[in-house]
HTML snippet that shows the backbone in 3Dmol.js (N, CA, C, O; Angstrom):
<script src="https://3Dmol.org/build/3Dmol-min.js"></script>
<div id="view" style="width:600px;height:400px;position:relative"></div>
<script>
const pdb = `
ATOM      1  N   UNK A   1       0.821  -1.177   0.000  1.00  0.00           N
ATOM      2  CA  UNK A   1       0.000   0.000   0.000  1.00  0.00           C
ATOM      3  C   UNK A   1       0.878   1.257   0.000  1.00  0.00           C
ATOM      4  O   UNK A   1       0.480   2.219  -0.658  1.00  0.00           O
ATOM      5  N   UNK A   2       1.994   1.341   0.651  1.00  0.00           N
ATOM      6  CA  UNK A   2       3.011   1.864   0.746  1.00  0.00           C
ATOM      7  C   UNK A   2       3.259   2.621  -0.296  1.00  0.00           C
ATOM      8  O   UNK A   2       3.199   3.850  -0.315  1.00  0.00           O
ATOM      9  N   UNK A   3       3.581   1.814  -1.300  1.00  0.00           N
ATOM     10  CA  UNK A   3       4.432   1.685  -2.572  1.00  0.00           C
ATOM     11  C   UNK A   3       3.404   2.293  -3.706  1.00  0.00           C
ATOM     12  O   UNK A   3       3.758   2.980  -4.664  1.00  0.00           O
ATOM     13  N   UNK A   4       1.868   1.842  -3.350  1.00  0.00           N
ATOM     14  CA  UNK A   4       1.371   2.147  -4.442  1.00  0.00           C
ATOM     15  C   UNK A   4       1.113   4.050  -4.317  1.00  0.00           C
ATOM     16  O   UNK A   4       1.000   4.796  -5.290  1.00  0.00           O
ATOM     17  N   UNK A   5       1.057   4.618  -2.327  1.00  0.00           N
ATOM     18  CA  UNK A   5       0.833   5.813  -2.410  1.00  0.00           C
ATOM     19  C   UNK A   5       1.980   6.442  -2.862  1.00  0.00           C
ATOM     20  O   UNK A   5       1.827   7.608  -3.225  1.00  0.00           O
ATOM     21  N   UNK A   6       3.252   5.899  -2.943  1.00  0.00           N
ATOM     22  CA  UNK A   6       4.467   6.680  -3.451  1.00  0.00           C
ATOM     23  C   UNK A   6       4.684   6.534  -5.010  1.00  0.00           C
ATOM     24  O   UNK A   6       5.374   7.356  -5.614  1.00  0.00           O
ATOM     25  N   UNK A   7       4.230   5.736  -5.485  1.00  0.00           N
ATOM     26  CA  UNK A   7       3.969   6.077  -7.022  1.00  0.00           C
ATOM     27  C   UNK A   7       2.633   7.217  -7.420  1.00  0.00           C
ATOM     28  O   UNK A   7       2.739   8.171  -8.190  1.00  0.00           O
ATOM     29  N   UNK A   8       1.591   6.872  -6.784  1.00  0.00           N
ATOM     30  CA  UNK A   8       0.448   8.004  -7.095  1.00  0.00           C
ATOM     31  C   UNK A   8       0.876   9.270  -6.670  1.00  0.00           C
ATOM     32  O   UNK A   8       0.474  10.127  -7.457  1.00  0.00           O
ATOM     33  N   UNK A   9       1.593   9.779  -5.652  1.00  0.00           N
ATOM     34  CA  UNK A   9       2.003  11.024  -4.821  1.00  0.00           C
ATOM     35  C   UNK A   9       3.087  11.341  -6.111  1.00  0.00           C
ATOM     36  O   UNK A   9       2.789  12.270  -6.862  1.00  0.00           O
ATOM     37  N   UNK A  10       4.314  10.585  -6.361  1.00  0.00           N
ATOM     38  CA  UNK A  10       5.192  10.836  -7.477  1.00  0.00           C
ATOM     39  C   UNK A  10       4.683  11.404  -8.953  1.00  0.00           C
ATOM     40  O   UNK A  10       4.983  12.307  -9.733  1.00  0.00           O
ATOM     41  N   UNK A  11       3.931  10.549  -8.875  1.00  0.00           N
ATOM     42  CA  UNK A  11       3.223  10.739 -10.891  1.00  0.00           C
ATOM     43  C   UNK A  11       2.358  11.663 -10.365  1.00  0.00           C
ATOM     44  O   UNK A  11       1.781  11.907 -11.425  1.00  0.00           O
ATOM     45  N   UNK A  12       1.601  12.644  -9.259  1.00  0.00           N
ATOM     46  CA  UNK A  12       0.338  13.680  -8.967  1.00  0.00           C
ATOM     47  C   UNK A  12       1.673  14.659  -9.153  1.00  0.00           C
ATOM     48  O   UNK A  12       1.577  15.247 -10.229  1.00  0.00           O
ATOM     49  N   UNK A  13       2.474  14.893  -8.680  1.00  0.00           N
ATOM     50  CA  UNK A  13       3.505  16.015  -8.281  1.00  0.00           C
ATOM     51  C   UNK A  13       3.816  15.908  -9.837  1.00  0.00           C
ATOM     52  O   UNK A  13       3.481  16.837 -10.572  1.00  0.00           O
ATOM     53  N   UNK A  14       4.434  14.816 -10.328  1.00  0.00           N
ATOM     54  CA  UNK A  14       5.015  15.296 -12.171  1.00  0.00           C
ATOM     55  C   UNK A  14       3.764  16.143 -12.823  1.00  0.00           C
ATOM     56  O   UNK A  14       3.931  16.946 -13.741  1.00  0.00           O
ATOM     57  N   UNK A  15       2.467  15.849 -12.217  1.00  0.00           N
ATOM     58  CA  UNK A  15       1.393  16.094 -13.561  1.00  0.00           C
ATOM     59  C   UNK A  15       0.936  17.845 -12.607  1.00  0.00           C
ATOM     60  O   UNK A  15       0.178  18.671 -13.115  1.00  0.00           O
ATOM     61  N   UNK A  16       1.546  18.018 -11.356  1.00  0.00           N
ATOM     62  CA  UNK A  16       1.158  19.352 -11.231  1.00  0.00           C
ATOM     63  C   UNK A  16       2.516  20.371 -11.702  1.00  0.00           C
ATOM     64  O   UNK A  16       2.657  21.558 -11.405  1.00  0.00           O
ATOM     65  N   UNK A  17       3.005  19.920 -12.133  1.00  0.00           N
ATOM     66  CA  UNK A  17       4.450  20.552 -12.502  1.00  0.00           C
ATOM     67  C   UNK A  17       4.625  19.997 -14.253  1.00  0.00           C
ATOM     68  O   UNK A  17       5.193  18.994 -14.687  1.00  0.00           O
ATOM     69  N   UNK A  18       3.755  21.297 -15.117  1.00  0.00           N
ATOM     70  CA  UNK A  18       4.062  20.942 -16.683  1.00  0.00           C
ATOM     71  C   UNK A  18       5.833  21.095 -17.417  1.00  0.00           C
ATOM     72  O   UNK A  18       6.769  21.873 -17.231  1.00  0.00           O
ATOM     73  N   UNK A  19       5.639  20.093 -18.148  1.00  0.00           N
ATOM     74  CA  UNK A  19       6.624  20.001 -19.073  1.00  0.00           C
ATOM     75  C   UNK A  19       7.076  20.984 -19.012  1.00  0.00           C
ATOM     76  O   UNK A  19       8.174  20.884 -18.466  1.00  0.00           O
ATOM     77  N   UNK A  20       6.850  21.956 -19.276  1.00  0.00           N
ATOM     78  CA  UNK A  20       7.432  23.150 -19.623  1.00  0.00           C
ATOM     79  C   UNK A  20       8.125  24.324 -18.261  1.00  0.00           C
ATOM     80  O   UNK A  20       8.763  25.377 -18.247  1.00  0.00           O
ATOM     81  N   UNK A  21       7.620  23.511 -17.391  1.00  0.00           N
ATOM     82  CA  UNK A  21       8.476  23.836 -16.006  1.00  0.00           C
ATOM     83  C   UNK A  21       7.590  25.120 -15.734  1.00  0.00           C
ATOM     84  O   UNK A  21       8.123  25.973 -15.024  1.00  0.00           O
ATOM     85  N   UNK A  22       6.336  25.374 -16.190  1.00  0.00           N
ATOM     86  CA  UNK A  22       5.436  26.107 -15.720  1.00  0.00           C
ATOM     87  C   UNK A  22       4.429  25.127 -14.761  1.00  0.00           C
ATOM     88  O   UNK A  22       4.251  23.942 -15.042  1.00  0.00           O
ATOM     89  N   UNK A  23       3.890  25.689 -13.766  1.00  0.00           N
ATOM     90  CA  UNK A  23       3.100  24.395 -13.100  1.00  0.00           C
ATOM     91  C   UNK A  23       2.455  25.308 -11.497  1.00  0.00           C
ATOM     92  O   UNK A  23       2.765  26.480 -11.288  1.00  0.00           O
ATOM     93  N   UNK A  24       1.924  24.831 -10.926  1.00  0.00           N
ATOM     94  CA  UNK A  24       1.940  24.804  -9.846  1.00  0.00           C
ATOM     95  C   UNK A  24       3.009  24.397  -8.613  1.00  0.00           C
ATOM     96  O   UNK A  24       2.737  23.374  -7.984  1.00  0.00           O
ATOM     97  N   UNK A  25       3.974  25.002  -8.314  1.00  0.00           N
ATOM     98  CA  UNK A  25       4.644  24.697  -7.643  1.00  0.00           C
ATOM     99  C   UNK A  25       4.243  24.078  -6.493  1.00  0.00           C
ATOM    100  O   UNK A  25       4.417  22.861  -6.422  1.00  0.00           O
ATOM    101  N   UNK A  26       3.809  24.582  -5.700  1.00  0.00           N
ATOM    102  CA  UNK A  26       3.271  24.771  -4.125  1.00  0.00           C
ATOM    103  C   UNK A  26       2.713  23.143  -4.247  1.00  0.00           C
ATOM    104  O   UNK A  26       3.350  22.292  -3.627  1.00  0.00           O
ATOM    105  N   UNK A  27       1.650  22.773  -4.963  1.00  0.00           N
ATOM    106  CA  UNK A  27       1.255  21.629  -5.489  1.00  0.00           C
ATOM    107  C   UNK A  27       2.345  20.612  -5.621  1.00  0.00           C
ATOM    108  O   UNK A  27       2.553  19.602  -4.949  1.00  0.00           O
ATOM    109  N   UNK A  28       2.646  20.845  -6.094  1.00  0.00           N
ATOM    110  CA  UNK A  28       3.918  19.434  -6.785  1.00  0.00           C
ATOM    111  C   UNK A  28       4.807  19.435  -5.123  1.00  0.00           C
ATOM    112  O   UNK A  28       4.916  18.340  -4.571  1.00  0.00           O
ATOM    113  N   UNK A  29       5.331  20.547  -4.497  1.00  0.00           N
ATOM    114  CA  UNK A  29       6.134  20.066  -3.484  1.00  0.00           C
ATOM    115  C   UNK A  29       5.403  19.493  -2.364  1.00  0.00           C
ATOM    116  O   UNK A  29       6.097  19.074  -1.438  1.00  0.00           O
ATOM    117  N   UNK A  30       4.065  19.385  -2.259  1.00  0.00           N
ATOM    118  CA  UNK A  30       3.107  18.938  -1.735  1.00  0.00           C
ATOM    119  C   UNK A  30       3.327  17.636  -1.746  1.00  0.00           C
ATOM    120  O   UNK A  30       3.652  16.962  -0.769  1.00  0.00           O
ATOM    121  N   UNK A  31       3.089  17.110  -3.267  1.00  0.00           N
ATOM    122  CA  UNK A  31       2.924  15.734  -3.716  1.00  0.00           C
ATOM    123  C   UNK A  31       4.267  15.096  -3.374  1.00  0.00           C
ATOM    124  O   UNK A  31       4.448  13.952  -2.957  1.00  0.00           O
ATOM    125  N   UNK A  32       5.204  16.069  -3.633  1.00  0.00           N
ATOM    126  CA  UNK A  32       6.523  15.055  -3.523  1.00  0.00           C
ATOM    127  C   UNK A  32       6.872  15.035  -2.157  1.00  0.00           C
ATOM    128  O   UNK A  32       7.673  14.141  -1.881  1.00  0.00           O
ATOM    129  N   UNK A  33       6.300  16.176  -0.661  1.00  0.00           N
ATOM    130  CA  UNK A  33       6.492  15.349   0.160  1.00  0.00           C
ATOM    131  C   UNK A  33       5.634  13.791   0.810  1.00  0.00           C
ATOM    132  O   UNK A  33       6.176  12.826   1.349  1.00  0.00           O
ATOM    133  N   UNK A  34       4.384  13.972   0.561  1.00  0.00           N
ATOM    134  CA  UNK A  34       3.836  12.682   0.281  1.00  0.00           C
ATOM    135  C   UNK A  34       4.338  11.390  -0.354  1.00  0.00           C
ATOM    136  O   UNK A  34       4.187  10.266   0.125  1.00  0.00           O
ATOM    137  N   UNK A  35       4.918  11.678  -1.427  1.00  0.00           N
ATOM    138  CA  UNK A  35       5.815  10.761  -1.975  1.00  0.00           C
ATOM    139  C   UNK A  35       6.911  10.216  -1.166  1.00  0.00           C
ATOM    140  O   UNK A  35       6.951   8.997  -1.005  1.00  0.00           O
ATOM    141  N   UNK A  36       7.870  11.022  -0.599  1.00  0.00           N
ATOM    142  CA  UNK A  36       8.708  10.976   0.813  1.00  0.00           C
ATOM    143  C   UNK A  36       8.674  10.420   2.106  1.00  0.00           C
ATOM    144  O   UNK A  36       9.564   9.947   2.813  1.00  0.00           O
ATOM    145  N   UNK A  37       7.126  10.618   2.316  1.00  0.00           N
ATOM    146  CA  UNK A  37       7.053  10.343   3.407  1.00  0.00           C
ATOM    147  C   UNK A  37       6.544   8.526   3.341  1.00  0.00           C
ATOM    148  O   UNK A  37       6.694   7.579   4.112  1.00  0.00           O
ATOM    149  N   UNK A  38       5.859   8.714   1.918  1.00  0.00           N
ATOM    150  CA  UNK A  38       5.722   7.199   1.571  1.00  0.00           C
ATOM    151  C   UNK A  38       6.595   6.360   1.805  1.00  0.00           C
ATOM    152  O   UNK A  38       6.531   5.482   2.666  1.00  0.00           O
ATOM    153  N   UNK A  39       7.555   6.581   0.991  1.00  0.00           N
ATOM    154  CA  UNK A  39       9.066   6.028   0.563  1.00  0.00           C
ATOM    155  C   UNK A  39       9.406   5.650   1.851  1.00  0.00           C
ATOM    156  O   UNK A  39       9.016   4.555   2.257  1.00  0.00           O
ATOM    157  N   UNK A  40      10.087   6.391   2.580  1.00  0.00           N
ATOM    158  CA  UNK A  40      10.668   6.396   3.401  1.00  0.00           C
ATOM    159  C   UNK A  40       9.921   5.436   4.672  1.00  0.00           C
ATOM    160  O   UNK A  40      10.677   4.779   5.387  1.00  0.00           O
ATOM    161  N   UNK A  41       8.910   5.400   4.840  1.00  0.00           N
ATOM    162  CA  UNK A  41       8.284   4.232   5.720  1.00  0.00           C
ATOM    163  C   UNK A  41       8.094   3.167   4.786  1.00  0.00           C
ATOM    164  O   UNK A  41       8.035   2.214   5.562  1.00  0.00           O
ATOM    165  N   UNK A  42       7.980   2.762   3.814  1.00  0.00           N
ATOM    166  CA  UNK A  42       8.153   1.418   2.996  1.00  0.00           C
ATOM    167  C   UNK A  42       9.657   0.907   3.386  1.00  0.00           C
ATOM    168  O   UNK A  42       9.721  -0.118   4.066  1.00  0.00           O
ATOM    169  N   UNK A  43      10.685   1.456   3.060  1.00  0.00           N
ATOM    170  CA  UNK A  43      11.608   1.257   3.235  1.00  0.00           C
ATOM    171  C   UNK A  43      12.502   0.935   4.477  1.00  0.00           C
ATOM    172  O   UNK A  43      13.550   0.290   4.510  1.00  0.00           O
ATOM    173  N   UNK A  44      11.680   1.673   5.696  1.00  0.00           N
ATOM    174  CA  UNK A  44      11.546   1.653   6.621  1.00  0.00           C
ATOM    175  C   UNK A  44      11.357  -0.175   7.160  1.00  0.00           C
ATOM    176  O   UNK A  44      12.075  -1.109   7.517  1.00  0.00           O
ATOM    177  N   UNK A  45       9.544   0.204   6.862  1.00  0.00           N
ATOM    178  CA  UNK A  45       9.132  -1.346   7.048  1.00  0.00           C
ATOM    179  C   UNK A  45      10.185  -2.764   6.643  1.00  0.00           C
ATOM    180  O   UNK A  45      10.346  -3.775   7.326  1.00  0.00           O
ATOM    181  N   UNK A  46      10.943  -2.351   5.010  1.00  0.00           N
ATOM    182  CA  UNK A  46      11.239  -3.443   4.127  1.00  0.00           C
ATOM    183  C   UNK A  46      12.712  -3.874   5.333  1.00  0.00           C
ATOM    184  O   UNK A  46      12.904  -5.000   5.791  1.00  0.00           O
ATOM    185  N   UNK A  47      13.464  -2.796   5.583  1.00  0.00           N
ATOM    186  CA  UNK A  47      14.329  -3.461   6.713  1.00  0.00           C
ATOM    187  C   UNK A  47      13.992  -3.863   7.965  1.00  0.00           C
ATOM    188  O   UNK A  47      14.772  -4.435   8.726  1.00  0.00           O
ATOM    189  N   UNK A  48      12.725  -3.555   8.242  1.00  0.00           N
ATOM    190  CA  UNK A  48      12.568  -4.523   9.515  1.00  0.00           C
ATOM    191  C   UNK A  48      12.235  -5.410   9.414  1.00  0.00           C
ATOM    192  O   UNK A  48      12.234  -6.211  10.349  1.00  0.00           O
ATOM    193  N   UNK A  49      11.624  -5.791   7.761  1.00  0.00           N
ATOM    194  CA  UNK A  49      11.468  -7.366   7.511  1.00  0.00           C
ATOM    195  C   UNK A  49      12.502  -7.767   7.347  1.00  0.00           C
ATOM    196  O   UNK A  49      12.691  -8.901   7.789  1.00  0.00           O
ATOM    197  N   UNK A  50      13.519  -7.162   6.742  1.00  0.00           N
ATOM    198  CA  UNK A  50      15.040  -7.903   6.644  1.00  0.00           C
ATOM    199  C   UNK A  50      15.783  -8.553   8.508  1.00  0.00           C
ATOM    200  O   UNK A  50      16.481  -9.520   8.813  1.00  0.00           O
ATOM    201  N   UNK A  51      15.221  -7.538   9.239  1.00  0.00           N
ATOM    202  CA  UNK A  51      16.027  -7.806  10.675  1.00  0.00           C
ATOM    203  C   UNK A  51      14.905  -8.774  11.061  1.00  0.00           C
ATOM    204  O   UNK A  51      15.277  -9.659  11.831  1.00  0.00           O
ATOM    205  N   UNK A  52      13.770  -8.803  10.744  1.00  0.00           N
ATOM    206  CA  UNK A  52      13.022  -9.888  11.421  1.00  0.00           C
ATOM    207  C   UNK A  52      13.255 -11.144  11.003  1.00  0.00           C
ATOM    208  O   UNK A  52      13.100 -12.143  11.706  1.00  0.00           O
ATOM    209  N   UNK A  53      13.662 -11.133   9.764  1.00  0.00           N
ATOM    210  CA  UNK A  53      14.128 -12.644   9.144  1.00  0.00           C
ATOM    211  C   UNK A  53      15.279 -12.810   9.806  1.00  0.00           C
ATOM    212  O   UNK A  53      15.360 -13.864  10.436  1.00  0.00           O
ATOM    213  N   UNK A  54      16.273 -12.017   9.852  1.00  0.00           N
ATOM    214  CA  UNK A  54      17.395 -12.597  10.281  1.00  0.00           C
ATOM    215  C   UNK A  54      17.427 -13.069  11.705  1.00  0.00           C
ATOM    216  O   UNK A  54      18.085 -14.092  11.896  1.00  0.00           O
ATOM    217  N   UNK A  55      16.859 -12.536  12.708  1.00  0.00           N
ATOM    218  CA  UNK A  55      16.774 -12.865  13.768  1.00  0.00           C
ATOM    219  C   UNK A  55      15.676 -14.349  14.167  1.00  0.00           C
ATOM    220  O   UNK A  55      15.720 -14.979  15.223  1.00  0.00           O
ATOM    221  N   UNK A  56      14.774 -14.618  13.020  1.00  0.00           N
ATOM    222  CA  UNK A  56      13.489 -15.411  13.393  1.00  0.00           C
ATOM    223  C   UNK A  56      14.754 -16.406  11.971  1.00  0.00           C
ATOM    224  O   UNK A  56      14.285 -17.378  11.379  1.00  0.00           O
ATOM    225  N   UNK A  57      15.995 -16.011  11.720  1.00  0.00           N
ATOM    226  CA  UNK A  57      16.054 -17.641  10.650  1.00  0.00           C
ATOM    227  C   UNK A  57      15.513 -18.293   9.883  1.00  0.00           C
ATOM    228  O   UNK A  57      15.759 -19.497   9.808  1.00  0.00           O
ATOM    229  N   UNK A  58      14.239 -17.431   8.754  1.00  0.00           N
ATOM    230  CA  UNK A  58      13.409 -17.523   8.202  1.00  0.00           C
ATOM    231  C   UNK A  58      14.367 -17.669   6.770  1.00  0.00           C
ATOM    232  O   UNK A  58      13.680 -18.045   5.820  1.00  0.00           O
ATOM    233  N   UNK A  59      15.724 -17.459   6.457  1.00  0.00           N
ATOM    234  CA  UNK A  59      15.798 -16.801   5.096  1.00  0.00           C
ATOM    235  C   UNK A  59      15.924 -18.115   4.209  1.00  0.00           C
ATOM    236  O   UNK A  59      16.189 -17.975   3.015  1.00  0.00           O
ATOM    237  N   UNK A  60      15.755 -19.313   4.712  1.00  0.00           N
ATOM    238  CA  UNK A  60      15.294 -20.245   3.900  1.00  0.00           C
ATOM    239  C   UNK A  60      14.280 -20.228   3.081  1.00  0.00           C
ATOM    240  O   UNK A  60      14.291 -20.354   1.856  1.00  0.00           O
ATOM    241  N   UNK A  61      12.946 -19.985   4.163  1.00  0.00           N
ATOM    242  CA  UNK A  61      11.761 -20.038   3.283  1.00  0.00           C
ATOM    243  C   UNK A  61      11.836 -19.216   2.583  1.00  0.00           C
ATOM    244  O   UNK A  61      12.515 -18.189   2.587  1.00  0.00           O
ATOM    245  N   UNK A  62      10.646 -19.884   1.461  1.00  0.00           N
ATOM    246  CA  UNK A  62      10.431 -18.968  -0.097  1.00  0.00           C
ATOM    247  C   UNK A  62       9.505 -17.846   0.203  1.00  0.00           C
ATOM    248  O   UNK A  62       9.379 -16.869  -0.535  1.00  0.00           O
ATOM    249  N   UNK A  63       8.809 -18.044   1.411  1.00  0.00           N
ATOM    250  CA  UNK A  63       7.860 -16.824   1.373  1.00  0.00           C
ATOM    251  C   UNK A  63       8.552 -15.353   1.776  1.00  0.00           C
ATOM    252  O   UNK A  63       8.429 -14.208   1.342  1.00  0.00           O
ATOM    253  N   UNK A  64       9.324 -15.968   2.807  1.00  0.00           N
ATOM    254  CA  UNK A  64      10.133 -15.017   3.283  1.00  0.00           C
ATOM    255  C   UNK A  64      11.210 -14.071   2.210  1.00  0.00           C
ATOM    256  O   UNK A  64      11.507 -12.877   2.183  1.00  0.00           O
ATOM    257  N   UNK A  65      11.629 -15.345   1.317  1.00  0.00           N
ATOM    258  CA  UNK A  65      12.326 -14.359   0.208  1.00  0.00           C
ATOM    259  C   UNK A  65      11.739 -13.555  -0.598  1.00  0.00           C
ATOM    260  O   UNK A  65      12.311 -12.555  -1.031  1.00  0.00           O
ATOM    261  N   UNK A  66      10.340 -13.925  -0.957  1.00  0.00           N
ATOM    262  CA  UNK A  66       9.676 -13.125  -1.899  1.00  0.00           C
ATOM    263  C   UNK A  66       9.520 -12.061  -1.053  1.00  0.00           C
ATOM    264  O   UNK A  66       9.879 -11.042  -1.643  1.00  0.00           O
ATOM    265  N   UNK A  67       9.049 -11.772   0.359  1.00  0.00           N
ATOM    266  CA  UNK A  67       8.287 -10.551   1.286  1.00  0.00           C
ATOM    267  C   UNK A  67       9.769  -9.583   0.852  1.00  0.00           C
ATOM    268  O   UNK A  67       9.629  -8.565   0.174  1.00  0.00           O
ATOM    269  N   UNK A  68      11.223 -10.057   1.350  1.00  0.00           N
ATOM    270  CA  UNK A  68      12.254  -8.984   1.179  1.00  0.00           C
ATOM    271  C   UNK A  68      13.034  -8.818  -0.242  1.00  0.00           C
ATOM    272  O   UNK A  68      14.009  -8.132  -0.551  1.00  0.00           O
ATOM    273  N   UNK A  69      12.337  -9.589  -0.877  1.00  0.00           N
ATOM    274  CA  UNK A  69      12.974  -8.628  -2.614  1.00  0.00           C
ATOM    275  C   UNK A  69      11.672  -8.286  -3.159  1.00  0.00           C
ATOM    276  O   UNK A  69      11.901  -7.416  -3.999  1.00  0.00           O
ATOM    277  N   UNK A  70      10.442  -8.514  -3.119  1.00  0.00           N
ATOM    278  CA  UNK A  70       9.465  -8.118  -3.734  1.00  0.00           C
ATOM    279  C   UNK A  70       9.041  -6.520  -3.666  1.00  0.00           C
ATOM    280  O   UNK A  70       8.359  -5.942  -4.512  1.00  0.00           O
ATOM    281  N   UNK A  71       9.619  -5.924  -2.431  1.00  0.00           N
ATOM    282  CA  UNK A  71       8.980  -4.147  -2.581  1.00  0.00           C
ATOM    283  C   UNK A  71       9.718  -3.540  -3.412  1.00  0.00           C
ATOM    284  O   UNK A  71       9.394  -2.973  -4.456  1.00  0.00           O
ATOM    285  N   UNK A  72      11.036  -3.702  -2.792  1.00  0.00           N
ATOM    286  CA  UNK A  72      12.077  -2.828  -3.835  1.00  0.00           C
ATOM    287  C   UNK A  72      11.993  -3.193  -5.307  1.00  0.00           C
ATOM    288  O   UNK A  72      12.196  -2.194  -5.998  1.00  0.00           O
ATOM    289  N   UNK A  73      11.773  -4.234  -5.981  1.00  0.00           N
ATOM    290  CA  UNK A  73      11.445  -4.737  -7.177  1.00  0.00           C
ATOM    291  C   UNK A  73      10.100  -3.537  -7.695  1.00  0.00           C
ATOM    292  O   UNK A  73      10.337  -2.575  -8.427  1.00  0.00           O
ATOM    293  N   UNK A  74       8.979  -3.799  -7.241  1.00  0.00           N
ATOM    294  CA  UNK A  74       8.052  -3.186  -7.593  1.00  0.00           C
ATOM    295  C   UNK A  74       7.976  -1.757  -7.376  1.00  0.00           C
ATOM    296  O   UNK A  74       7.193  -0.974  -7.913  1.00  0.00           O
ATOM    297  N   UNK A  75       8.798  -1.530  -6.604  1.00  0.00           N
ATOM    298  CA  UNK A  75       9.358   0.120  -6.328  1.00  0.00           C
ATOM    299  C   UNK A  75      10.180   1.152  -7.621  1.00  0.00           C
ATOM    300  O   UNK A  75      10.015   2.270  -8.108  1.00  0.00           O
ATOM    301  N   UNK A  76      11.040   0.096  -7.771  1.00  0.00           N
ATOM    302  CA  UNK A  76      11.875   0.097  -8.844  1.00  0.00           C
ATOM    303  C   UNK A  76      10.981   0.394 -10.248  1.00  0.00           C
ATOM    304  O   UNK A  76      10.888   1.473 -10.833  1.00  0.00           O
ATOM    305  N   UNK A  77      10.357  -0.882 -10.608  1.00  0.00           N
ATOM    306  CA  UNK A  77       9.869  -0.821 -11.706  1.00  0.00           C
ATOM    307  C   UNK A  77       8.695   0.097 -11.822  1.00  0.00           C
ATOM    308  O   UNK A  77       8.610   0.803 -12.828  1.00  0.00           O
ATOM    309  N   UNK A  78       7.866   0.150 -10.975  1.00  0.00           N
ATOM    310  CA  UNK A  78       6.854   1.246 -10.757  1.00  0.00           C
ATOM    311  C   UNK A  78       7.543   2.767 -11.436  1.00  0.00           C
ATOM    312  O   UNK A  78       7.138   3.482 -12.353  1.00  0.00           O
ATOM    313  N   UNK A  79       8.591   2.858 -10.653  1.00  0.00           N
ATOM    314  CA  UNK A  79       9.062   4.284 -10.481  1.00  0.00           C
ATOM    315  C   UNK A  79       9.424   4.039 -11.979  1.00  0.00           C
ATOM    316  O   UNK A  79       8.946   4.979 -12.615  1.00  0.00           O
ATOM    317  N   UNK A  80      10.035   3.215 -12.764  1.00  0.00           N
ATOM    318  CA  UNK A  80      10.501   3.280 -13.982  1.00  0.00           C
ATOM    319  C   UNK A  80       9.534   3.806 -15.139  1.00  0.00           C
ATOM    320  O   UNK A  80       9.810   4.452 -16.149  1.00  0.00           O
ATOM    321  N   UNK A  81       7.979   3.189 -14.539  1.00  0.00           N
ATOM    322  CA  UNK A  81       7.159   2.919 -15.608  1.00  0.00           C
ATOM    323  C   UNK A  81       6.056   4.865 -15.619  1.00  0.00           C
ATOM    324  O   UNK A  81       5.225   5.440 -16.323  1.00  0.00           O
ATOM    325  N   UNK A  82       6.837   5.101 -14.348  1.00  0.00           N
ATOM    326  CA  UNK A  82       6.399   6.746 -14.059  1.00  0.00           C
ATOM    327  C   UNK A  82       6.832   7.312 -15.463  1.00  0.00           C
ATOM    328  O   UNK A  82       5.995   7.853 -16.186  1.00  0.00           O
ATOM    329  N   UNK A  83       8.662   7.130 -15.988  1.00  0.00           N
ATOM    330  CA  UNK A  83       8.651   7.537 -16.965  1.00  0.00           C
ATOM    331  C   UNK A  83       8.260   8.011 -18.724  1.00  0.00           C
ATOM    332  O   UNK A  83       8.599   8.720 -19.671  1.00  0.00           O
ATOM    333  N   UNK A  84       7.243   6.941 -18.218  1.00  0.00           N
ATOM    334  CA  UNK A  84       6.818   6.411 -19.765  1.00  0.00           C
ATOM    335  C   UNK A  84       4.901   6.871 -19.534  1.00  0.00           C
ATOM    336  O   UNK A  84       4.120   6.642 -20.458  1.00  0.00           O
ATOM    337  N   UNK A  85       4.485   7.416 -18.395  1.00  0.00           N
ATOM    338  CA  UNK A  85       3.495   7.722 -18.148  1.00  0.00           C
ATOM    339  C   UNK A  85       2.768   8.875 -18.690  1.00  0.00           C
ATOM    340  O   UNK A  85       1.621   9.114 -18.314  1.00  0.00           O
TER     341      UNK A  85
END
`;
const viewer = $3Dmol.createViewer("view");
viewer.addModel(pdb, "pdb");
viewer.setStyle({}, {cartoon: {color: "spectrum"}});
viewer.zoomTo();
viewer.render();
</script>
């Protein structure tokens, strides 16, 4: 949920800020701290799943591997696909 408000907050801030670098400012720095504040607790969360595995000895299981490469993956590509939006 994280992830999906830091892509919507990201791509709201590009679309209040035109191409042409005319825009609503005030707006867009709005969106991009939303975006920030997203980020930054996803990321947040994604290492305490990393310290919870390591401490609970989970990094065998498969579920466990998918929970700590799956955000940053979709973070990644999300943010990529902003470009092409």
């Amino acid at each position: 949920m994280l992830i999906a408000a830091f892509l919507r907050s990201a791509w709201q801030a590009d679309q209040a800020m035109d191409k042409t670098g005319i825009g609503n400012l005030e707006l867009c720095q709005q969106y991009n701290s939303y975006a920030g504040i997203a980020f930054y607790l996803a990321v947040t969360l994604w290492v305490a799943s990393i310290i919870f595995a390591v401490f609970g000895k989970c990094f065998k299981e498969n579920l466990s591997q998918i929970a700590i490469g799956f955000p940053p993956l979709i973070m990644v590509v999300g943010w990529l696909l902003l470009w092409f939006i």
